[in-house]
C-alpha positions as CSV (number, residue, x, y, z in Angstrom):
1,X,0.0,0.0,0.0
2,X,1.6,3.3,-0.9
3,X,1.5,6.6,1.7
4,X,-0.2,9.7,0.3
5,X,2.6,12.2,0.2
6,X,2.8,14.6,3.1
7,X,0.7,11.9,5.6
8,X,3.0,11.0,9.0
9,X,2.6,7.6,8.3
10,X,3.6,6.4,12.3
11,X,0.0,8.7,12.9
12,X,-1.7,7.4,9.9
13,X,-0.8,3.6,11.7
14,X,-2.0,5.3,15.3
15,X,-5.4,6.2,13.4
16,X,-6.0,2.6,11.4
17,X,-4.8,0.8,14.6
18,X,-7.5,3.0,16.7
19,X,-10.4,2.9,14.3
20,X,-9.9,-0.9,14.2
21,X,-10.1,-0.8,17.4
22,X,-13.3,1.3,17.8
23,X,-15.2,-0.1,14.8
24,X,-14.7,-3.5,16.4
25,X,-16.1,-2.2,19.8
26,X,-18.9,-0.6,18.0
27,X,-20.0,-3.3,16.0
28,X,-19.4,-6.0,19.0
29,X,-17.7,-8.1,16.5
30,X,-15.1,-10.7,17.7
31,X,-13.4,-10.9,14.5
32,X,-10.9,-8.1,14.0
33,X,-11.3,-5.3,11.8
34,X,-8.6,-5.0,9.3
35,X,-7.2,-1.9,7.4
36,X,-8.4,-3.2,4.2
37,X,-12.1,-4.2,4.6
38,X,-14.8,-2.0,3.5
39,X,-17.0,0.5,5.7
40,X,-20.6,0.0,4.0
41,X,-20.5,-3.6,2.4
42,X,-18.3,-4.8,4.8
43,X,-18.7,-3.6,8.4
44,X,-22.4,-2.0,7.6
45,X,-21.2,1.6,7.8
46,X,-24.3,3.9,8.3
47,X,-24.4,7.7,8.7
48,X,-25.1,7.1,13.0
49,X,-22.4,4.8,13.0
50,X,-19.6,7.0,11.1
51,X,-20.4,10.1,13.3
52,X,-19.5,7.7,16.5
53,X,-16.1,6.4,15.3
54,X,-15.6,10.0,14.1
55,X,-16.4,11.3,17.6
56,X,-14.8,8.3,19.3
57,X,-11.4,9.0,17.0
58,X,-11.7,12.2,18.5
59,X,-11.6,11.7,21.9
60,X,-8.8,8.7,21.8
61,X,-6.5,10.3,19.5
62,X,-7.2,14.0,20.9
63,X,-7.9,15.7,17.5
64,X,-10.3,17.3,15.7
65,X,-11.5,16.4,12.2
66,X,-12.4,18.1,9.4
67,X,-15.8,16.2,8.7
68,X,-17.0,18.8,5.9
69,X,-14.2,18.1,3.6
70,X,-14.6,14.0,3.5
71,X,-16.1,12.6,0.4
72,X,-17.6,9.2,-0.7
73,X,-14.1,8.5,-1.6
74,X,-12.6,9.1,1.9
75,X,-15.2,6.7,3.4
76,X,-14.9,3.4,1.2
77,X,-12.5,0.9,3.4
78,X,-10.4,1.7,7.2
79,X,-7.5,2.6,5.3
80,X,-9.3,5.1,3.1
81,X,-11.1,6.8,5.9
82,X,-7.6,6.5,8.3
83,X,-5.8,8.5,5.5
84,X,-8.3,11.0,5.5
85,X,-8.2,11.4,9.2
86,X,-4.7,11.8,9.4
87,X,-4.8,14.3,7.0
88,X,-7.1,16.4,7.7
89,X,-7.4,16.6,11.7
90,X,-5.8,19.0,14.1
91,X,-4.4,18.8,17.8
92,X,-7.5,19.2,19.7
């Protein structure tokens, strides 16, 4: 998997290992989440659900996100959404 140019990719890993980690709590699955599975067809991603990891992200990694500028690209599998995150979130 290649980085996106200008990502810290040790924070990029802090935000896939966390969102794993969340989306798993969430969901009360036992299997683990993994970087590449998909949010809607996968894991059931729904609108309720996004706003609590995004939330949840929040809080763990002490950021803020900027929700506006996601698109339906940012928010097709963990590693798309965790690049998005960690590029577009600021020191809470």
């Amino acid at each position: 998997m290649t980085q996106e140019a200008g990502l810290d990719s040790e924070f990029r890993q802090q935000v896939v290992d966390t969102m794993c980690t969340v989306l798993a709590s969430l969901l009360n699955r036992t299997d683990p989440v993994t970087e590449e599975m998909r949010l809607m067809e996968e894991l059931g991603m729904s609108s309720t659900l996004g706003l609590e990891l995004m939330l949840e992200l929040e809080e763990r990694l002490e950021i803020l996100i900027d929700v506006e500028r996601m698109g339906q690209a940012d928010t097709t599998t963990v590693a798309a959404m965790a690049s998005f995150v960690a590029g577009h979130c600021q020191p809470a």
